[in-house]
N, C-alpha and C positions, 0 to 999 in steps of 0.2 A: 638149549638147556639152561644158557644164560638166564634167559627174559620168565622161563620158568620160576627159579632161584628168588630172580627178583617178586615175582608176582606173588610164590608163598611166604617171602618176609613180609610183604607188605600187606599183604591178607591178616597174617597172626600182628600185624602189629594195629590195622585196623579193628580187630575182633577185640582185643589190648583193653581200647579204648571204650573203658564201660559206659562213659559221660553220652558219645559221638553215638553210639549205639542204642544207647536207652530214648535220644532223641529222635531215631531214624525210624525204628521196630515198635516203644511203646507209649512215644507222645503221640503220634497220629490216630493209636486206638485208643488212646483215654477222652481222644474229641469222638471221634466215629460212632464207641460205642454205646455213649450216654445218650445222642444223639439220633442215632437211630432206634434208639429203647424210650424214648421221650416221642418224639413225634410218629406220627402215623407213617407207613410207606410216602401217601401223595401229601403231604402236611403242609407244602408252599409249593406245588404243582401251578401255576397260574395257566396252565393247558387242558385243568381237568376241567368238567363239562356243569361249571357252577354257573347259573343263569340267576339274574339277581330277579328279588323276591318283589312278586306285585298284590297287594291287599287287595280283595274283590270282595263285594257286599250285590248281592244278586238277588233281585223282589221280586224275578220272574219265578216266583215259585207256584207251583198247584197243590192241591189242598192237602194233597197225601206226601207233599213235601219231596217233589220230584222239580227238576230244574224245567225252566220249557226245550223243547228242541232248537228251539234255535239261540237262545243263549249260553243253549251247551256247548253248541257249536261252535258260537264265538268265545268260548271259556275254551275250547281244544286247541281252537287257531292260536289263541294268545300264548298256553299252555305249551306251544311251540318254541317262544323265546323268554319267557317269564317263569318263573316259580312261584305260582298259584297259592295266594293265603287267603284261606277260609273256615271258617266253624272254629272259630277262635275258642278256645278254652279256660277254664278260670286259673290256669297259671301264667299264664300269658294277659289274661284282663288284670289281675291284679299287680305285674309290672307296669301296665299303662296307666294305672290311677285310679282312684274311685268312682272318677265318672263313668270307665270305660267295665269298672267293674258292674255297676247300676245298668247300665246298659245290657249286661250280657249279665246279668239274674236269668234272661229268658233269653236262651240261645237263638240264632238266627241272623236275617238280614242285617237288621238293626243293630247288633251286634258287632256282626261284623265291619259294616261301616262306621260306628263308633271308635274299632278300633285301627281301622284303615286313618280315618281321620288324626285322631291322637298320633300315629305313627308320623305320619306325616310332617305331622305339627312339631314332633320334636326330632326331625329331621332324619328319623331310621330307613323312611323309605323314599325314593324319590317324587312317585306318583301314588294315587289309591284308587281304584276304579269302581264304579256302582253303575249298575244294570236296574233300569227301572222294572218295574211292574208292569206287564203289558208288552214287554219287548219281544217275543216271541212272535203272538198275535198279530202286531205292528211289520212286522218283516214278511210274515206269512202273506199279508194282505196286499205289501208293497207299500204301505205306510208309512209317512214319515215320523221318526221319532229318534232320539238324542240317549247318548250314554254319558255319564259326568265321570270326566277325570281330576280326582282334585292334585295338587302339588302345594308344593310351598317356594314362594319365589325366591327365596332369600338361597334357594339352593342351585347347582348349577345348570343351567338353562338348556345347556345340551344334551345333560340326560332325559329333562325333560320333552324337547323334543322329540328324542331319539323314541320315547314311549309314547308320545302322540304319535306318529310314523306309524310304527307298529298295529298300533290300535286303528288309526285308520285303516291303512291299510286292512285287516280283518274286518271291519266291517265294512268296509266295501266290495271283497271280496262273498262276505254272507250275502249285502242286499244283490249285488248282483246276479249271484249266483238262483236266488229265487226269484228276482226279476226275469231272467230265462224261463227260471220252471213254467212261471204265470203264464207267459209270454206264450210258451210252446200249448200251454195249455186252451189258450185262447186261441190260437191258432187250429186248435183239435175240435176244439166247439164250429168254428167257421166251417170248416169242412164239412161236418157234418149234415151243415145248412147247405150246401153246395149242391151243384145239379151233379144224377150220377156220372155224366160222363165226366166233366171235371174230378170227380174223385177218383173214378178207376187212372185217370191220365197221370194225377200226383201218386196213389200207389204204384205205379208201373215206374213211375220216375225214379221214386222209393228205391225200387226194387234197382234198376242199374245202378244206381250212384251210391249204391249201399259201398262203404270203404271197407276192406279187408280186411281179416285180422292182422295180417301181417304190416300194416301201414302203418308208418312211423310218423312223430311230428313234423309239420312243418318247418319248426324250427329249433333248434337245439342249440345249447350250450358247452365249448369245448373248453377248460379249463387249459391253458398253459404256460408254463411256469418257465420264466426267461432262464436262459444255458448258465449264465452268471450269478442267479442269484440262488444264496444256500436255505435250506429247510432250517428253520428255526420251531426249535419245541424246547419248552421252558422243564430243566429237568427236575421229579420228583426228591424228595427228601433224598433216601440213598442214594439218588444217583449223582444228585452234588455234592452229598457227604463225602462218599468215598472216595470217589476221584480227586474232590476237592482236599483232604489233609493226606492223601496219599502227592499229588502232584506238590503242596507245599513245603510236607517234610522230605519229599528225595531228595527238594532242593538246596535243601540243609546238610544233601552230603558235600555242599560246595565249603562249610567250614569243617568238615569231618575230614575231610582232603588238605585244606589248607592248614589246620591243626594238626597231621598227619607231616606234614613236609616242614612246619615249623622245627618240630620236635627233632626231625632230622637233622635241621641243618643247627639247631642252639646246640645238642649231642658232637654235632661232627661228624656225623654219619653220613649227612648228604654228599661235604667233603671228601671223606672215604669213597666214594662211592666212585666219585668223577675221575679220581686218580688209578682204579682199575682198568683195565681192559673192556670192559662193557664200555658200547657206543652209549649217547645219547637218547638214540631212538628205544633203544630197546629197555636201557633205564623209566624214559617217560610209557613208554609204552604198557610196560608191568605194572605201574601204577595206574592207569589208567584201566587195566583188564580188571586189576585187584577190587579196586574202588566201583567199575562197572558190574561184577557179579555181586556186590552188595547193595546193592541199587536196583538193581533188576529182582535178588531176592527180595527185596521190602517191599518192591510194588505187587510181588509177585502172594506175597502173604497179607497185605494190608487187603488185595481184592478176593483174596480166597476168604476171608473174614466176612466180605460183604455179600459174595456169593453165598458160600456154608451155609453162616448163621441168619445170614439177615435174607438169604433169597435173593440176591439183586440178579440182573442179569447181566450178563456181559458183551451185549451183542451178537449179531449174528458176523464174523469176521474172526476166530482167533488168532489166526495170522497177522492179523493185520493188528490186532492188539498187539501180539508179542513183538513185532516189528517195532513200533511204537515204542513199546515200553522201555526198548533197547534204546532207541532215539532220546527217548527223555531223558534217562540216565547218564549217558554218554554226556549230554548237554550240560547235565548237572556236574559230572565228572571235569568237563575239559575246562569250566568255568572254576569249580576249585582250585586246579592249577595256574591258570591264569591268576586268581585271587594269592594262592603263597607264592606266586613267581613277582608279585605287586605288591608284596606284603600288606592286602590290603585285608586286615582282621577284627581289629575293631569296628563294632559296632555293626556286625555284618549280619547279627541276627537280626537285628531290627531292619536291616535295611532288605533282607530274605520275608519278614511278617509281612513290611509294605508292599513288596512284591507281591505276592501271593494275597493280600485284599486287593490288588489292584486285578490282579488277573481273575479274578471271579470263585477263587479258590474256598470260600467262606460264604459265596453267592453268587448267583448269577451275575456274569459279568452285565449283562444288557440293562439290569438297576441302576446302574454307574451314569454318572450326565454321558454327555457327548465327547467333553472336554478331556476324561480319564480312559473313557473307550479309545482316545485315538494316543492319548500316553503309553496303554498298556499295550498295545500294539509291537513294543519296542523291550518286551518284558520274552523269557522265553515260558515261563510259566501260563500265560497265557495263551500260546500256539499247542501246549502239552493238553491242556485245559479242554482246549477246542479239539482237539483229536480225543481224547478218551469221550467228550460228550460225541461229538459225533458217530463213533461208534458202540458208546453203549447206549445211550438216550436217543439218537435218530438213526440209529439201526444203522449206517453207513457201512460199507465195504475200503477195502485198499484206497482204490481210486482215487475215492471221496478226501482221501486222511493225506496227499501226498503232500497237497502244500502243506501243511502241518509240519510232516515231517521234513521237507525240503524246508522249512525256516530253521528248525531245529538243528538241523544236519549244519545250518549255515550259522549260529551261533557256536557249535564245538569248531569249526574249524577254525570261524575268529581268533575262538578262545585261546585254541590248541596254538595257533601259532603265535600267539601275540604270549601265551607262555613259553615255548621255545625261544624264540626269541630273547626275551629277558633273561632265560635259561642260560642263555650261551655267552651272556656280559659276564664281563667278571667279578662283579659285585656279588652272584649268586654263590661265588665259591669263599668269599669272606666269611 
């Protein structure tokens, strides 16, 4: 009944505290929800499926203005890893300039590559490609003939490769591939020339060595992804939003607690406190529950906000969230006490902001060099961080989230006893 007593003083005295409260409940949504009402759901996703843009200018055309087959081909192939620009329009010529607008007076090839070019030139794209006249024909026939890739060298050299790759690749995969057709076709002419018993011998051959429908490749490709290493997916707008000023302000209950115990002990109240019958434990204890069900409520309303209003998802794992969310708070809670058993107060917002840009709370942490990746490491904001993406952005379960939470678990107990501790000198009762 003791530790009860203690826990509803300490609740009404935290509730009290309109300052500690307004920064826990309504600065997190004054970031959240501009935020998420400004950018789109995917609006800094670097996972979604944007393929950088490649100019194409194609003279393989026929007279009714139909592309040839086989440079359509090789426009589907590339269409694969590029985002195809074509049939430029006069609002697009007229941001490239007058020349590019003179050019595409009369829509087309010539257009098009005019404006491939100028892009180029002032460095919007990396490469521009043109498909001559004839290039169909030329493939069809087994022909040798050239497609121009223009670039600008002044830009960086390994995109450009990376689009020569590409492009090769594709069209050696077109000549080959009709290099075959020919091939077999010529092979069909010979026969025909053949004595008949030679022909009945390769039909019958035909006929056994025909492969089943059920025959699989010769060789296949097994993806597998080593036991150690984790799924990285770069999370969309709300799902860094949320998490992110939800995981920065919980950890602002660490001066909502230490402003809480301050007040106690300038009062005399903390003094009062130590000269009753209540142990230790069950003193720090109450305050610890008090301070955790206010923690647990903020995370618990900051993501109903993101769910509700904005749609987010929460993963497939509720348990494993609510687990969590207890973990993070708690962390946040034992580190307050530690902080007014240290009287260490000033200046502890700033030193909770840097925190929380360090641990990715405001962005991906993986933008960070190398150098701040392995500082934040040492932050618990960042193990918080990585368990709510994990389970709401990479869909993880328990399992997935334990070390997370065993870091976490390992910072309150630091905390908790390294406040105890101090607790129990007698300085704390001055």
């Amino acid at each position: 009944m003791r530790i009860l007593s203690i826990l509803r003083k300490d609740l009404l005295i935290l509730w009290r505290d309109r300052a500690g409260m307004a920064s826990l409940f309504l600065m997190p949504l004054a970031f959240i929800i501009p935020i998420a009402l400004v950018f789109p759901p995917d609006g800094y996703n670097l996972n979604a499926d944007r393929k950088p843009e490649l100019p194409v200018a194609v003279y393989d055309v026929a007279d009714d203005g139909t592309i040839g087959a086989q440079a359509q081909e090789l426009l589907d192939l590339l269409a694969q890893s590029y985002a195809l620009e074509q049939n430029t329009n006069a609002e697009i010529a007229a941001q490239l300039g007058p020349a590019v607008q003179a050019a595409c007076a009369t829509p087309g090839p010539s257009c098009d590559e005019a404006a491939g070019r100028e892009k180029v030139l002032r460095n919007w794209r990396t490469v521009a490609l043109i498909v001559p006249q004839g290039f169909s024909a030329a493939i069809a026939s087994g022909e040798h003939i050239s497609v121009t890739l223009l670039y600008n060298p002044a830009r960086n050299p390994t995109e450009r490769q990376l689009a020569e790759g590409v492009l090769t690749g594709a069209t050696m995969r077109l000549s080959i591939e009709h290099q075959l057709i020919n091939g077999l076709r010529q092979f069909g002419d010979l026969i025909e020339l053949a004595p008949e018993e030679v022909r009945q011998n390769i039909d019958r051959s035909a006929e056994f060595e025909q492969a089943p429908a059920d025959w699989s490749p010769a060789l296949s490709v097994v993806a597998v992804r080593p036991s150690a290493s984790r799924i990285t997916v770069t999370p969309n707008t709300l799902q860094q939003t949320v998490p992110g000023y939800t995981v920065m302000f919980v950890y602002f209950m660490i001066g909502v607690v230490a402003a809480s115990l301050k007040l106690e002990r300038n009062t005399g109240a903390l003094r009062r406190l130590m000269m009753t019958p209540v142990g230790r434990s069950e003193l720090l204890a109450g305050k610890v529950v008090s301070a955790l069900i206010v923690g647990v409520l903020q995370v618990a309303v900051l993501f109903a906000v993101g769910a509700i209003f904005f749609r987010m998802t929460l993963g497939n794992a509720p348990g494993a969230l609510v687990l969590l969310t207890v973990i993070v708070a708690l962390s946040a809670v034992c580190l307050g006490l530690a902080a007014a058993a240290y009287r260490f107060e000033r200046g502890l917002t700033l030193v909770l902001i840097v925190a929380a840009l360090l641990a990715g709370c405001m962005f991906p942490a993986d933008w960070l060099p190398l150098v701040l990746r392995m500082i934040n490491m040492f932050l618990p904001q960042t193990w918080a961080m990585q368990g709510f993406q994990d389970l709401i952005t990479r869909g993880m379960g328990l399992s997935e989230v334990l070390p997370e939470m065993a870091a976490l678990l390992g910072f309150s107990v630091l905390a908790f006893a390294a406040a105890v501790r101090k607790f129990n000198e007698e300085e704390w009762r001055q």
